[in-house]
C-alpha positions as CSV (number, residue, x, y, z in Angstrom):
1,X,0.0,0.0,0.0
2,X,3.0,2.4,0.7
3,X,4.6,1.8,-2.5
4,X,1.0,2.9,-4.2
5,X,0.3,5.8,-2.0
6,X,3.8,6.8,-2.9
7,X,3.3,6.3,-6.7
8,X,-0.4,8.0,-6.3
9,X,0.8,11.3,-4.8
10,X,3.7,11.9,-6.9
11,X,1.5,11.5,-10.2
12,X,-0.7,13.7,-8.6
13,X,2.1,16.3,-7.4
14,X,3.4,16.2,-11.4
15,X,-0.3,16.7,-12.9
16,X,-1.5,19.5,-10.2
17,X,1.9,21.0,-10.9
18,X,1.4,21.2,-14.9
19,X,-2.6,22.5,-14.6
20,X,-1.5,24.7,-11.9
21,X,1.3,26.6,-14.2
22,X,-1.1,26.5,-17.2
23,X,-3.7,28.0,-15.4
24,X,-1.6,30.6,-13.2
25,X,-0.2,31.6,-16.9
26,X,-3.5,31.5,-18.5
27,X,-5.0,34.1,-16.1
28,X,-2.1,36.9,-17.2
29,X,-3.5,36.2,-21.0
30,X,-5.3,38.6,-23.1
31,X,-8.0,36.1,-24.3
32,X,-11.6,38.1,-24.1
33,X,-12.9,35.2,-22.0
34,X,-10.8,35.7,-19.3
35,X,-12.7,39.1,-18.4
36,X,-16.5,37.5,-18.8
37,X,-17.8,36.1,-15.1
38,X,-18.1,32.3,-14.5
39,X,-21.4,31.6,-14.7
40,X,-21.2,29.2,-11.4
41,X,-18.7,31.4,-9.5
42,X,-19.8,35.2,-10.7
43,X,-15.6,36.0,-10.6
44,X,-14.1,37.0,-13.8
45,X,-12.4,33.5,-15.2
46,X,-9.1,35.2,-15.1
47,X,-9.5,35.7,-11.3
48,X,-11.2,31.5,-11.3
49,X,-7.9,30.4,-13.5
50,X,-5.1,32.3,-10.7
51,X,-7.1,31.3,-7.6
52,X,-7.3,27.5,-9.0
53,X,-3.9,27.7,-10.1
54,X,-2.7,29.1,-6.9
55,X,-4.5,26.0,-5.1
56,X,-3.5,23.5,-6.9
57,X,0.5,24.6,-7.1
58,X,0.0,24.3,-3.6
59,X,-1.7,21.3,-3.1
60,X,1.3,19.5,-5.6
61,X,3.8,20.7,-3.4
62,X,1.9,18.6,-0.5
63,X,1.6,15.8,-2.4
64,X,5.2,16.1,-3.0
65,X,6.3,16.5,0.7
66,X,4.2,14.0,1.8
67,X,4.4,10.8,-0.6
68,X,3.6,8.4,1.8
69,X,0.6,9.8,3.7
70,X,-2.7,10.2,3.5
71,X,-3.6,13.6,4.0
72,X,-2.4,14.4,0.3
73,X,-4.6,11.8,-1.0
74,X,-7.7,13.5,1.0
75,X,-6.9,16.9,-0.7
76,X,-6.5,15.6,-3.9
77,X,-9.9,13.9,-3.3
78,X,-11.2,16.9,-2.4
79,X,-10.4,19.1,-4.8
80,X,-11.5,16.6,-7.8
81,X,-14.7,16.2,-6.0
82,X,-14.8,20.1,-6.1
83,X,-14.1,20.3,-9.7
84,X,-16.8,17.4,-10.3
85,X,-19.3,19.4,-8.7
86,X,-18.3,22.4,-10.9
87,X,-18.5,20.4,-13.9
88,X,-22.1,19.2,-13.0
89,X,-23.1,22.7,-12.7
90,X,-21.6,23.8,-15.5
91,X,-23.9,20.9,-17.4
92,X,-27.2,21.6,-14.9
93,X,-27.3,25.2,-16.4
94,X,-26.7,24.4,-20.1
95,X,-23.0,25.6,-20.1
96,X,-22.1,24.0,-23.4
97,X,-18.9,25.3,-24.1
98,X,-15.7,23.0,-23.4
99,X,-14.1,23.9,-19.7
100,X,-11.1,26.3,-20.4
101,X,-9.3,24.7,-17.7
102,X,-5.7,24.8,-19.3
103,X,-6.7,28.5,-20.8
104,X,-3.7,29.7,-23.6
105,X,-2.1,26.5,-23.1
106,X,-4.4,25.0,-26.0
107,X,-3.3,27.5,-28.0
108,X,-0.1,27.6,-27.4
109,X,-0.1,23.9,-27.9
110,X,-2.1,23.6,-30.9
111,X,-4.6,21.2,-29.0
112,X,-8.1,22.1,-29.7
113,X,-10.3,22.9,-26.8
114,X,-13.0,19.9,-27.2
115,X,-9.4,17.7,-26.8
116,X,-8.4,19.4,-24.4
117,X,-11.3,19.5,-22.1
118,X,-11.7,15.2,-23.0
119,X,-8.2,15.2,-21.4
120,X,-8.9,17.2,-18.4
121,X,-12.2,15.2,-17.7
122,X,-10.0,11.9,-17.7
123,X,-7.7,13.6,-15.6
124,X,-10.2,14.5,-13.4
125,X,-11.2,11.0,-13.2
126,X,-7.8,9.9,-12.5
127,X,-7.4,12.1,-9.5
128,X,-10.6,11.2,-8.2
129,X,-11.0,7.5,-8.4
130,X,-6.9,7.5,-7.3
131,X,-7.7,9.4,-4.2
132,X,-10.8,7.1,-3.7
133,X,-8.8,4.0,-3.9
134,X,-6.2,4.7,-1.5
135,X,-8.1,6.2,1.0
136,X,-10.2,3.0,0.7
137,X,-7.2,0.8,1.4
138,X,-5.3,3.2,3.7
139,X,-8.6,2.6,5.9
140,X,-9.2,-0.2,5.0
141,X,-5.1,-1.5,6.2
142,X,-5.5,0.6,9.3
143,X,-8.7,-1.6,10.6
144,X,-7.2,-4.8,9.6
145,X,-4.2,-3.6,12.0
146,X,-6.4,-3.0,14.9
């Protein structure tokens, strides 16, 4: 179980780290969308991607710092559930465009949005179901111990 938390919170550290620059360097951009208000939030989306970014730069430092432990994996659940629950309200009020979540990194890329937003959605998935499962064991191994 170690060796999987271990593996789980640096993956983890290196994705939040990646989403966290793109975002933090998204919000500095001169794309028009960046000044409209997030219909779930009411902030301007340039505000959403340096807040976010902010959060998650620090949350892959944690998982970095703390490999072995569970309170990484308990953040990192956290905040996926977080952006689940924005996602599902993005879709309960008939947002239809794809989640700017990497912001000028697409462009800068050459990765079109709808890819880009299929990506972070199985990211998303990864974080969460990762954090689920070892939580589930880490709990799991502590009961058996007792």
């Amino acid at each position: 179980m170690f060796s999987f938390l271990c593996l789980f919170n640096m993956s983890a550290s290196f994705i939040l780290l990646v989403t966290g620059l793109a975002k933090i360097w998204s919000s500095f951009g001169s794309k028009g969308i960046l000044a409209e208000l997030d219909p779930v939030t009411g902030i301007s989306f340039a505000w959403l991607l340096l807040l976010i970014g902010l959060i998650e730069l620090l949350l892959s430092g944690i998982c970095y710092y703390y490999r072995s432990r569970l309170l990484p994996c308990f953040l990192v659940g956290w905040l996926s559930l977080n952006f689940l629950l924005y996602r599902l309200a993005l879709v309960s009020i008939g947002w239809r465009r794809p989640c700017s979540c990497l912001g000028n990194l697409t462009d800068a890329i050459h990765l079109a949005p709808e890819l880009a937003d299929t990506l972070m959605q199985y990211i998303l998935a990864y974080l969460l179901i990762g954090s689920g499962i070892a939580l589930y064991f880490f709990i799991y191994l502590k009961s058996l111990k007792k």
